[in-house]
C-alpha positions as MATLAB code, in Angstrom:
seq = 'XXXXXXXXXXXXXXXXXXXXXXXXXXXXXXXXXXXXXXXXXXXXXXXXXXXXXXXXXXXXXXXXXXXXXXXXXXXXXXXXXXXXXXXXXXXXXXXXXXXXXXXXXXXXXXXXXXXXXXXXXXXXXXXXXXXXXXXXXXXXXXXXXXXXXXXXXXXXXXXXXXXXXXXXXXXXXXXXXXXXXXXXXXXXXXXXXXXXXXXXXXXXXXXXXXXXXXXXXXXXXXXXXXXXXXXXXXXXXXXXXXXXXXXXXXXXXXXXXXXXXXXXXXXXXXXXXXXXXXXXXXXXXXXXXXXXXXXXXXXXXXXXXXXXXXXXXXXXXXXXXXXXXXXXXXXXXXXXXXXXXXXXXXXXXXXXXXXXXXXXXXXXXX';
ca = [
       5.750  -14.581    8.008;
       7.027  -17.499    5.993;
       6.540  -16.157    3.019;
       9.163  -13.784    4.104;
      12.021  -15.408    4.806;
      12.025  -16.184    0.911;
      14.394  -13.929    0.598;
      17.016  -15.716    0.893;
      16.604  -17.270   -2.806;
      19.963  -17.007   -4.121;
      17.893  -16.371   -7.296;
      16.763  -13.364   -6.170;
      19.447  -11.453   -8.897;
      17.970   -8.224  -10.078;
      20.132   -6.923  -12.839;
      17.268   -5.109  -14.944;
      18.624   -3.120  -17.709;
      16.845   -2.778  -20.610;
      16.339   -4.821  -23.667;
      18.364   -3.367  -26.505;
      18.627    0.113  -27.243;
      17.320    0.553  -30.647;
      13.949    2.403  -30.521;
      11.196    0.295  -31.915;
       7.370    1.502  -33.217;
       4.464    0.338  -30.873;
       0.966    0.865  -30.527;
      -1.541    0.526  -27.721;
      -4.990   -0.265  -28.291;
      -7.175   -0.301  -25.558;
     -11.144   -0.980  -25.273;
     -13.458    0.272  -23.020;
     -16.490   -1.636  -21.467;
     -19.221    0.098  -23.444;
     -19.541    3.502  -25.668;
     -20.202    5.530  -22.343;
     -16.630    6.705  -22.293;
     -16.933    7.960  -26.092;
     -15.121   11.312  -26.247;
     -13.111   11.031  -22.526;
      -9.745   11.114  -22.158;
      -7.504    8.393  -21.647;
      -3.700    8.962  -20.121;
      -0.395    6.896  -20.801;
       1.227    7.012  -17.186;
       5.115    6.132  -17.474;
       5.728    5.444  -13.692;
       9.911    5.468  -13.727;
       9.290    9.497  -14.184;
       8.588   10.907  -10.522;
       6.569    8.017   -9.270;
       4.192    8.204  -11.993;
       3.799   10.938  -14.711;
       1.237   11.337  -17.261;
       3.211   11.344  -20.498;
       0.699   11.386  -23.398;
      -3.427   11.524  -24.002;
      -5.717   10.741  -26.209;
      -9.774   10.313  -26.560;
     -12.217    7.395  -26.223;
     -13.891    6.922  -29.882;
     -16.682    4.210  -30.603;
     -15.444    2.427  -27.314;
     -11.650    2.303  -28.250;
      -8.344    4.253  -28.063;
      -5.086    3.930  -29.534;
      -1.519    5.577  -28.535;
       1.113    4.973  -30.603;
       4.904    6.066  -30.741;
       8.285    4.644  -30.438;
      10.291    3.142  -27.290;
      13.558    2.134  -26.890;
      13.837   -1.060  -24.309;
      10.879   -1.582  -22.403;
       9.572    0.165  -19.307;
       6.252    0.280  -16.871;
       3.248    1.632  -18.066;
      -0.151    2.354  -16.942;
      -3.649    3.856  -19.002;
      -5.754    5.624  -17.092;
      -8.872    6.405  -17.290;
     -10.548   10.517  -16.618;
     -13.040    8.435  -14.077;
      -9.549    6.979  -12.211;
     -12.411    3.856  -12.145;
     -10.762    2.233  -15.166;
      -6.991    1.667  -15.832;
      -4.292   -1.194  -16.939;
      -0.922   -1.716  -16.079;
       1.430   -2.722  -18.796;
       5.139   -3.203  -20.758;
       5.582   -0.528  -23.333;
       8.245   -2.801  -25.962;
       7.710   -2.476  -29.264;
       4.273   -4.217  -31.191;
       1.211   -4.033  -31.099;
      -0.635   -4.321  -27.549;
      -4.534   -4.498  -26.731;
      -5.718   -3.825  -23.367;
      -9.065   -5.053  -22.045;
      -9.843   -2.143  -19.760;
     -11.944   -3.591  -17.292;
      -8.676   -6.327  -16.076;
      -5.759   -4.219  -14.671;
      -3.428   -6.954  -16.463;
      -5.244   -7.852  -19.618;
      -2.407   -6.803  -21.485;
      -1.620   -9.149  -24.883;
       0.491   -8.488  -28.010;
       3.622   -8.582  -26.817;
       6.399  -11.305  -25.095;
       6.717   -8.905  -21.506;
       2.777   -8.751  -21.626;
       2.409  -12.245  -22.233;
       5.257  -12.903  -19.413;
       3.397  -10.516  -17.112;
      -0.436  -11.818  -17.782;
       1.232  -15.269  -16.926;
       2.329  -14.092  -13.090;
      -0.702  -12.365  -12.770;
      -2.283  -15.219  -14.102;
      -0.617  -17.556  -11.321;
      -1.362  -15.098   -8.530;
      -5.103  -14.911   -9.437;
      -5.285  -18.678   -9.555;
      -3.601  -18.528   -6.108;
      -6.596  -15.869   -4.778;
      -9.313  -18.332   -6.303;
      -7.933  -21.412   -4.686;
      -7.552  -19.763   -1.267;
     -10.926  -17.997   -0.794;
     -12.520  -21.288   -1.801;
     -10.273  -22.840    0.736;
     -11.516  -20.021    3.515;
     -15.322  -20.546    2.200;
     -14.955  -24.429    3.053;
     -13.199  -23.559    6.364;
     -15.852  -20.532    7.366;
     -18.640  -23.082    6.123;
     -17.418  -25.760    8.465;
     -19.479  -26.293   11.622;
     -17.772  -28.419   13.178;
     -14.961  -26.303   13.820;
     -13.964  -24.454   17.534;
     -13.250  -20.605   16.993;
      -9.652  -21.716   18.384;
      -9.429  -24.220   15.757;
     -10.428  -21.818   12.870;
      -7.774  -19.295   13.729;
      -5.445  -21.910   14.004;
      -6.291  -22.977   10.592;
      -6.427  -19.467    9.257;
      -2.963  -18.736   10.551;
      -1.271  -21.671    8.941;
      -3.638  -20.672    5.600;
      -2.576  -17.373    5.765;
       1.102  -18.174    6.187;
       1.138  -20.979    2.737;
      -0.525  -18.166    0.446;
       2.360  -15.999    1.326;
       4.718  -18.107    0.817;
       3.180  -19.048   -2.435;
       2.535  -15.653   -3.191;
       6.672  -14.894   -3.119;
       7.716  -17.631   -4.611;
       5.794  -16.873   -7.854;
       6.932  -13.408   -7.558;
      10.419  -14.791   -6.466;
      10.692  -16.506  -10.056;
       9.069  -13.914  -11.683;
      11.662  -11.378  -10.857;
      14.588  -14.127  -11.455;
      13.551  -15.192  -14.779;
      12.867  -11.751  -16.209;
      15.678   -9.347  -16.769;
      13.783   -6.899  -17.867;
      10.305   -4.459  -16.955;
       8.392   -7.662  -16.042;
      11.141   -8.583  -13.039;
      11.451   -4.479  -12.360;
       7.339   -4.782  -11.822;
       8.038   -8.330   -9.756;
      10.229   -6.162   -7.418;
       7.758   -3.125   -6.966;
       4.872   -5.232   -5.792;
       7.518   -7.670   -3.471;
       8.871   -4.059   -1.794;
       5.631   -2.686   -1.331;
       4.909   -5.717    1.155;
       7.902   -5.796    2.830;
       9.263   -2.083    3.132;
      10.002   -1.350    6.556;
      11.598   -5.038    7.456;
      15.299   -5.772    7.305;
      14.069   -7.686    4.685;
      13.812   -4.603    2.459;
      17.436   -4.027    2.743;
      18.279   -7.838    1.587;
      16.228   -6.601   -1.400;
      17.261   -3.562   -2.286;
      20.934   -4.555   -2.360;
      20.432   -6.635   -5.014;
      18.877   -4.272   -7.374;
      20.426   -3.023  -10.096;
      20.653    0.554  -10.293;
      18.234    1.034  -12.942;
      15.763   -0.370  -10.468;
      16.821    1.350   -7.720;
      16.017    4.327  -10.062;
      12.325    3.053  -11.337;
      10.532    5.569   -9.894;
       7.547    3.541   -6.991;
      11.170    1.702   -5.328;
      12.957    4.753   -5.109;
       9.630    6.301   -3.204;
       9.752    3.188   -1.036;
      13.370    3.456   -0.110;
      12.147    6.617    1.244;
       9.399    5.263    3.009;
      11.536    2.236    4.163;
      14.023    4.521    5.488;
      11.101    6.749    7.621;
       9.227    3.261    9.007;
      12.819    2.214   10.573;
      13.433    4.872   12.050;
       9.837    4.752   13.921;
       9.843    1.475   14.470;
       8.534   -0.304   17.984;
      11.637    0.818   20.424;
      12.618    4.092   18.869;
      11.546    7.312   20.396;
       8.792    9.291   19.187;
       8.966   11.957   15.838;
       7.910   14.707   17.072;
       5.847   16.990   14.602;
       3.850   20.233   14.567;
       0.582   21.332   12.988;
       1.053   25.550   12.441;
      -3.547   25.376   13.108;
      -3.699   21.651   14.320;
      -6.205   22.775   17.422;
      -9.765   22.818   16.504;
      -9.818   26.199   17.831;
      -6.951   27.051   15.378;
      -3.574   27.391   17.737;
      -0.850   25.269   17.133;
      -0.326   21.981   17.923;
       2.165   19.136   18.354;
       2.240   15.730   18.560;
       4.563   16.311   22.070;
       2.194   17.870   23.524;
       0.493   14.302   24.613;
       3.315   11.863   23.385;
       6.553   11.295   26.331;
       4.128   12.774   29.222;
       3.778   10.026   31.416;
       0.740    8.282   29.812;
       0.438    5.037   27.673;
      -0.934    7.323   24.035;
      -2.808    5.457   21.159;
      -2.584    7.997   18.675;
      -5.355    7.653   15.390;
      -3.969    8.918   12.222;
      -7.345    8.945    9.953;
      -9.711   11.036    7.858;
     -13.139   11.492    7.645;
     -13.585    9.614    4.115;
     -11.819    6.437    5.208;
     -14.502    4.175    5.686;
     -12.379    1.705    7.753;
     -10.647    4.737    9.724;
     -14.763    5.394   10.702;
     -15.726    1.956   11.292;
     -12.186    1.154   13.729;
     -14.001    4.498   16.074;
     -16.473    2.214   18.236;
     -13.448   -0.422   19.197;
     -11.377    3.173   19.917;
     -14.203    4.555   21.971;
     -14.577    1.349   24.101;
     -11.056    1.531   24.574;
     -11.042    4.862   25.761;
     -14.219    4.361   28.145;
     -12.400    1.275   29.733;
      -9.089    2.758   29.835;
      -9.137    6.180   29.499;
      -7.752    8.382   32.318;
      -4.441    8.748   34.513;
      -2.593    5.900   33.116;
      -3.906    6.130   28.741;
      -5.208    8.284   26.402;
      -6.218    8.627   22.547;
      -5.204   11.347   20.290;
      -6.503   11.700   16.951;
      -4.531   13.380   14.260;
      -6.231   13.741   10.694;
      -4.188   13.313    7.511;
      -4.911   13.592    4.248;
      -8.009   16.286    4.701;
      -9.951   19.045    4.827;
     -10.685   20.808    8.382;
     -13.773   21.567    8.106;
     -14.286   17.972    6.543;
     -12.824   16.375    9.624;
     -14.281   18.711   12.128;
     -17.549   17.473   10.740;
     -16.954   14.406   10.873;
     -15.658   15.001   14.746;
     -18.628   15.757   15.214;
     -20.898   13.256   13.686;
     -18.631   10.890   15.566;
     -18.414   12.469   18.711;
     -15.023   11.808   19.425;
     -14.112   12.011   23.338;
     -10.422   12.025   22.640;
      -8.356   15.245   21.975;
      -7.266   16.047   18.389;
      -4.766   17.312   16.100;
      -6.431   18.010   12.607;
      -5.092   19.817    9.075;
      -1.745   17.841    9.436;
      -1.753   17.036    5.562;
       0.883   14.370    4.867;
       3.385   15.368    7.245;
       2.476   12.908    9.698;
       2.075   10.093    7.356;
       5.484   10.559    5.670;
       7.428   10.991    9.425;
       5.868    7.519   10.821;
       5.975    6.064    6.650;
       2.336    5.421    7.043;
       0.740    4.927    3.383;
      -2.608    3.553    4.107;
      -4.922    4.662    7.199;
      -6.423    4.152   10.155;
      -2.752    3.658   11.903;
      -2.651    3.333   15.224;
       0.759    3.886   17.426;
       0.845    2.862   20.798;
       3.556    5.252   22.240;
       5.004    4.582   26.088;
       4.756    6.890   28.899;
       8.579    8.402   27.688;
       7.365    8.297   24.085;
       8.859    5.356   22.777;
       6.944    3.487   20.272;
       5.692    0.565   21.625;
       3.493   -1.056   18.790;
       2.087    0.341   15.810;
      -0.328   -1.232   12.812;
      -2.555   -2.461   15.736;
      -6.536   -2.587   14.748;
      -9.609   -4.315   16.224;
      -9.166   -6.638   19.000;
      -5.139   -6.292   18.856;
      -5.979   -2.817   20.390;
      -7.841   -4.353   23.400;
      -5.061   -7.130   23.345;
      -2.313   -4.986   23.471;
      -3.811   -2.289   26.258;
      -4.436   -5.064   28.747;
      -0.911   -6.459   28.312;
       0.738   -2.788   28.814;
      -1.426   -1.453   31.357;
      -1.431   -4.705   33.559;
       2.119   -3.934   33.886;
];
């Protein structure tokens, strides 16, 4: 994508250290939609400790909390609700900061806040304008499907580009939590790329260290190593059968058939509603030459086998696996389908919807 090879903005300089050292009195006050939260707790998540550790509490009163405390420089913060329905992302620098707690970045109070509300600011106005943009375009009649994709494609491809060059000058005009935060969402979208790596070797250490990158370096690391033209990971689930024996991703992967393997679980709405596109591919496809496996992560067994059966899935599965697969193939959102070749080499992954149909007729023509 274009808004990709943005990278190469010499500006892209992250030396984020923080801003003085001398430790400085804040409070937080935050304010809750109505009184219904009166008497919940609230958490103060500090996010460079372990990928996100809750750090203090306190309790809703009359619609409001307050956490207050010293910092020394200024760091990434989130509130969090007891719902998990309700939370803000924030600086922690010294002053006084009110948080709106129905908008993630209502932060005010503070310069950072008032740096980062003016990205997020920039970014929102760049949602708005697009999906009116996509309205007009959808609303247009006079438009060929051909021409609509055509024009979706080239929209698609000037919001990212706006999209990281906002975030581009975000991160190169604040040396501090703000351009840290700049980095974390740029890295989440591009982890896996060589891209990544042009990144990462400009951060400073400190943000190397902040705990979400360091997780994604990790994750980066996993997603090349699986990527389309390596061979397969092999893993193995100690009760992955339905009937409760062992199984392993080898035992259908590098056999001689073209796999699609389904990582997914049974409360993943879109992981339920990809199933009819997998079943027609397995009714047109299905036999000598291709086959699906299924392999539930992030589950329960008798959750999935339910939902196995509600679905009535044709395909042989793997269930229980937990997180193992997901953190092998650096998969951090599901459905995922891989496409693995008859020796087990990975021959497309992220595929969903018609790409799946696409991609099948191309590799089995052959």
């Amino acid at each position: 994508m274009k808004r990709l090879a943005l990278l190469a903005v010499p500006a892209l300089l992250l030396l984020l250290h923080a801003c003085g050292s001398a430790s400085k009195h804040y409070t937080v006050t935050g304010i809750m939609p109505d009184s219904s939260t009166d008497g919940t707790p609230v958490y103060l998540v500090d996010y460079h400790i372990d990928n996100g550790t809750r750090v203090d509490s306190t309790v809703v009163e009359n619609g409001r909390f307050l956490f207050e405390g010293t910092v020394e420089g200024d760091s990434i913060r989130r509130i969090s609700a007891a719902s998990g329905r309700l939370y803000a992302n924030f600086i922690l620098e010294g002053g006084d900061i009110t948080l709106e707690m129905t908008d993630p970045y209502s932060a005010t109070g503070t310069p950072l806040n008032e740096e980062l509300g003016k990205w997020q600011q920039a970014l929102a106005a760049l949602d708005a304008r697009t999906d009116d943009s996509i309205a007009a375009m959808n609303g247009d009649s006079r438009l060929t499907p051909e021409e609509r994709n055509l024009r979706m494609e080239a929209l698609r491809d000037a919001y990212y580009t706006e999209w990281t060059s906002l975030t581009l000058r975000t991160m190169a005009d604040n040396d501090n939590a703000v351009g840290t935060f700049a980095a974390w969402r740029l890295a989440q979208d591009i982890y896996g790329s060589d891209l990544f790596d042009t990144l990462y070797g400009q951060m400073s250490e400190r943000t190397r260290s902040f705990g979400p990158i360091a997780s994604l370096a990790k994750m980066h690391d996993r997603v090349v190593s699986t990527r389309v033209g390596k061979p397969f990971t092999d893993f193995t689930v100690e009760k992955g059968n339905p009937d409760g024996t062992a199984a392993s991703l080898s035992d259908y992967v590098g056999r001689g058939k073209w796999v699609l393997v389904d990582f997914w679980a049974s409360w993943c709405g879109p992981c339920r509603a990809e199933m009819p596109n997998l079943r027609e591919a397995y009714a047109r496809y299905g036999g000598e030459q291709f086959d699906i496996l299924g392999v539930a992560v992030w589950d329960t067994r008798q959750a999935t086998l339910e939902a196995m059966e509600e679905e009535q899935l044709p395909w042989p599965s793997i269930i229980d696996a937990g997180a193992v697969p997901a953190d092998l193939y650096g998969i951090n959102g599901i459905p995922h389908l891989i496409l693995f070749a008859p020796d087990g080499t990975i021959a497309a992954r992220g595929l969903r919807g018609e790409q799946v149909q696409r991609k099948l007729e191309e590799v089995l023509a052959e």
